[in-house]
C-alpha positions in Angstrom: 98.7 121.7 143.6 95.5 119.6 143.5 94.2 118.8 146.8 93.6 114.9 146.7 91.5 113.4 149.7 93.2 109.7 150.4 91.4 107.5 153.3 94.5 105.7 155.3 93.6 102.5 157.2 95.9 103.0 160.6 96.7 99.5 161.9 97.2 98.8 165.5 101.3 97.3 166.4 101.0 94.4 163.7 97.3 93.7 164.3 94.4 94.4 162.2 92.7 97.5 161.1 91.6 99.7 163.7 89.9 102.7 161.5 90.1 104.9 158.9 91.1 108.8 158.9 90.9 110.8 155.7 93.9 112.5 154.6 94.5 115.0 151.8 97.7 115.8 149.9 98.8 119.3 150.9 101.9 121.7 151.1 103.3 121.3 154.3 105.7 124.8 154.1 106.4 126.8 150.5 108.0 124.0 148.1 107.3 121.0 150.9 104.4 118.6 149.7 103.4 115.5 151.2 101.1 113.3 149.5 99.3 110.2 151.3 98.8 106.7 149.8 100.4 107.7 146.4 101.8 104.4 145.4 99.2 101.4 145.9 100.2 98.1 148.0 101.0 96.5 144.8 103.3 99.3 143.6 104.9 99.4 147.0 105.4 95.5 147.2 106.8 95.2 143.9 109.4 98.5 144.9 110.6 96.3 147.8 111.0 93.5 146.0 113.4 95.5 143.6 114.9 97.6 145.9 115.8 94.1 147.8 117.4 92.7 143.6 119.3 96.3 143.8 120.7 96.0 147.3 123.2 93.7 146.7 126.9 93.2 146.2 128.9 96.1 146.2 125.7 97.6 146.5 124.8 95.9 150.0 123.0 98.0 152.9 125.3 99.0 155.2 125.8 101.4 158.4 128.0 104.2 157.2 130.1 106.3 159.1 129.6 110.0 159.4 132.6 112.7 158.6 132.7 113.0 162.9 133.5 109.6 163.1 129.7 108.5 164.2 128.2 105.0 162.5 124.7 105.6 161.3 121.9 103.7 162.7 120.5 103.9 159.6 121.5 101.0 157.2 122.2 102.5 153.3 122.8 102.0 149.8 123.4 104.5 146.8 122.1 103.7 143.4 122.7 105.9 140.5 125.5 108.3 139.7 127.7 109.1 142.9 128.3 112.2 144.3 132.2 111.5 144.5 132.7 110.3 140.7 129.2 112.2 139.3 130.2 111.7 135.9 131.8 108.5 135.5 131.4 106.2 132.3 128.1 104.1 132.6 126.5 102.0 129.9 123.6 104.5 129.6 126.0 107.6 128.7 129.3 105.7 127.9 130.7 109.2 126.6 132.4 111.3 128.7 134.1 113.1 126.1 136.5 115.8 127.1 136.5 117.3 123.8 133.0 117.0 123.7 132.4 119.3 126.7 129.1 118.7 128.9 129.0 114.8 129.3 125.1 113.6 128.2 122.7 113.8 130.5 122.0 109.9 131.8 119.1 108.6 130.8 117.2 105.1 132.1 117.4 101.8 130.2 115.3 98.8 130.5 117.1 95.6 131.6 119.9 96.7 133.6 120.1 94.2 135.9 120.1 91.8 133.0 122.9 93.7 131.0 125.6 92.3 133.8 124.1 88.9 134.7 123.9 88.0 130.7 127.6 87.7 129.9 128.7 91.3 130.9 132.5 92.3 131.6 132.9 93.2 134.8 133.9 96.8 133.8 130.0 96.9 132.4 128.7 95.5 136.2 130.5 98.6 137.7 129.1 100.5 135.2 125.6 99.4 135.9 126.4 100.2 139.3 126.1 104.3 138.2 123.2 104.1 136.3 120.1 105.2 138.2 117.2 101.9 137.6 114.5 103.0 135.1 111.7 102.8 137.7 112.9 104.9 140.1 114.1 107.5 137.2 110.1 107.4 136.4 108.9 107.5 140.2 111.1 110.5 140.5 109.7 112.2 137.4 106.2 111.3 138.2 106.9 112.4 141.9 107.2 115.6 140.7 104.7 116.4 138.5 102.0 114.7 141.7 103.6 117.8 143.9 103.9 120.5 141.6 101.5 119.4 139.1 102.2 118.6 135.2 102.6 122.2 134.1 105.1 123.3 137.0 109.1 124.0 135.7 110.4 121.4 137.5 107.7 118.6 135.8 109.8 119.0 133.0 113.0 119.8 133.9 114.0 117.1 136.7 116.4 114.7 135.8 116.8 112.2 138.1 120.3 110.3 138.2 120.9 109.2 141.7 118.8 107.3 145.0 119.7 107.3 148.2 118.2 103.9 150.0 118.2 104.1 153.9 116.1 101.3 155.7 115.3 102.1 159.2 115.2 99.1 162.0 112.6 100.1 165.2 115.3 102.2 166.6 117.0 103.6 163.9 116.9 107.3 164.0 118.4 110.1 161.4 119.4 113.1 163.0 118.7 116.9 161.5 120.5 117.6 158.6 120.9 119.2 154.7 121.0 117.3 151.7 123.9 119.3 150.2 125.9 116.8 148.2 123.4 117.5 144.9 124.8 120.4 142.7 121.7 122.3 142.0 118.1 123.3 143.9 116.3 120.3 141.8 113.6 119.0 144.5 114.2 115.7 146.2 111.8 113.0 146.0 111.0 110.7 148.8 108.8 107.5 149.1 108.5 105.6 152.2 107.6 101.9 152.6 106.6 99.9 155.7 106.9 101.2 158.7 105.3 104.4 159.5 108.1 107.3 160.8 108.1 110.7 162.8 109.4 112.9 159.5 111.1 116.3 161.3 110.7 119.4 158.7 112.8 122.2 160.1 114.1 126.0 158.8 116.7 126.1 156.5 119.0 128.3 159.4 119.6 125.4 161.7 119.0 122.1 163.4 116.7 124.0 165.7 113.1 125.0 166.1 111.0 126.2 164.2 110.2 122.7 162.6 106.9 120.5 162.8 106.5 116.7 162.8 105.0 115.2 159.8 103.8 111.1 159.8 104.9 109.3 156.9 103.2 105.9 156.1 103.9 103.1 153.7 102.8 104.3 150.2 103.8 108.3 151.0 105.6 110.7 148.5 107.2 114.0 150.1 108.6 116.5 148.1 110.6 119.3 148.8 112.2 121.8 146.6 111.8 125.5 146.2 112.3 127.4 149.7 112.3 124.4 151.2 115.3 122.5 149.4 117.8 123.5 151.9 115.6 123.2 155.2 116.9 120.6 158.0 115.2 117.4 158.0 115.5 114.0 159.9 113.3 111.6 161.2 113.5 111.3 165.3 111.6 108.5 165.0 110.1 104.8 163.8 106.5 103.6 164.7 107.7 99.6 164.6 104.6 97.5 163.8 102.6 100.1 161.9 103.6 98.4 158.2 101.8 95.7 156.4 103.1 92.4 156.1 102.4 91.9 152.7 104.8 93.9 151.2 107.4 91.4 152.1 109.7 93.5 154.4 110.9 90.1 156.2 111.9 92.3 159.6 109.5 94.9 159.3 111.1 98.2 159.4 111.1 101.2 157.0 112.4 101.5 153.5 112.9 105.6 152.8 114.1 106.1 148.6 115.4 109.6 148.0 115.3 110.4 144.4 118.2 113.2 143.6 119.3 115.1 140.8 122.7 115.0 140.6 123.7 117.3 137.6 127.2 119.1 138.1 127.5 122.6 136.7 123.7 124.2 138.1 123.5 127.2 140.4 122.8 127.1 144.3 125.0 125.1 145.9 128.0 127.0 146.2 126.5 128.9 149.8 125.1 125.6 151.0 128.3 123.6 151.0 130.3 127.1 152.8 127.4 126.4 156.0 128.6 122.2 155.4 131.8 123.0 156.3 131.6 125.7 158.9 129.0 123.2 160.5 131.3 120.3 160.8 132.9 120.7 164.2 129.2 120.5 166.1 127.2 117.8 163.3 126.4 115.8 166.2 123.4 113.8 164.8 123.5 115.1 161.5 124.4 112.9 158.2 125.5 114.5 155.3 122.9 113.1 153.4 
């Protein structure tokens, strides 16, 4: 991976500048890579602008409720393919062909918003409602190759097909927890906007130590695949005040977009989801995404 020096301007609780500290894109454990300031303000005020178009209707933020009968303080939306129906007909890849075998592979298409609000059926709005946005299928893809770099495997061979939106309030919290709902060991990709966040990277044993703390500002790509796909993760806590106004987050807060491949059929999962279930009884303060 290249090593990329970025200069972060740390803000005092919604005040002005205060100084500048130099960070550098690095690999944080084996597969684990955070890189600082990777989208610009525009690119981040345009993705909350879009995320705010996405989240609505059936696709609304909400607080969900855990298997254990907990309700997230997290608020959430799911854009893309689902894990319950992962290969449901969408305009993109209307075939799902039983004779044909394998179902395509989704791809992105431009306008997709526009396909339901221009005289769609409404069986073509729930279909646009499984098809993952073409910007954040490219954000994914180029989240990737920043990590890994261009000539890594996974540059070329990450799909992605589903996003997991979560936006954090000042005392929303996520608690230690797997992303096991994905099929196969294909990284996830995860941009955070507004405020800055306490990011908790852990073992891939259990919710305890060892794990270190890693800040995540606006504008920050994390990656983690590799060794680290199955490793406990959650973020213990917000830093309310730290984001910048201009991006149009109206309450402040954090936006978090995890970009998934959702691909049935891969190796890898099959252990992981055994440790879901014998882990149900005691997931207090884990999500199951």
């Amino acid at each position: 991976m290249e090593r990329v020096s970025r200069v972060s301007r740390l803000r005092g609780p919604g005040g002005p500048e205060l100084f500048d500290l130099p960070r550098e894109a690095r690999e944080v454990a084996p597969g684990a890579v955070h890189v600082p300031d990777w989208l610009s303000t525009q690119e981040q005020a345009e993705l909350v602008a879009q995320c705010r178009g996405w989240s609505r209707g059936d696709h609304r933020m909400r607080h969900y409720t855990t298997s254990t009968g907990g309700v997230m303080s997290v608020q959430s939306t799911v854009l893309g393919r689902t894990w319950e129906l992962p290969w449901a007909p969408t305009i993109s890849s209307p075939e799902r062909g039983a004779a044909a075998g394998e179902p395509k592979s989704p791809r992105p298409a431009s306008g997709d918003r526009r396909a339901a609000a221009e005289g769609s059926t409404p069986d073509d709005e729930a279909a646009v409602g499984q098809r993952l946005p073409e910007a954040l299928w490219h954000l994914g893809r180029r989240g990737v190759a920043a990590a890994y770099g261009e000539e890594a495997p996974e540059a070329s061979s990450f799909e992605p097909t589903t996003a997991l939106v979560n936006y954090y309030d000042a005392s929303a919290r996520m608690g230690q927890h797997q992303d096991l709902d994905e099929a196969g060991p294909e990284p996830i990709v995860s941009l955070s906007l507004g405020d800055s966040c306490i990011f908790r990277l852990g073992n891939t044993e259990s919710r305890g130590r060892p794990y270190q703390d890693i800040v995540l500002r606006s504008g920050d790509l994390f990656v983690f695949g590799r060794q680290s796909r199955w490793a406990f993760h959650g973020v213990p806590a917000i830093r309310p005040g730290t984001g910048d106004p201009a991006l149009g987050l109206r309450h402040g807060g954090r936006l978090n977009i995890t970009i998934r491949s959702n691909v049935p059929g891969k190796p890898g999962r099959g252990p992981q989801v055994q440790r879901k279930r014998a882990m149900a009884a005691d997931a207090t303060g884990g999500d199951r995404r």
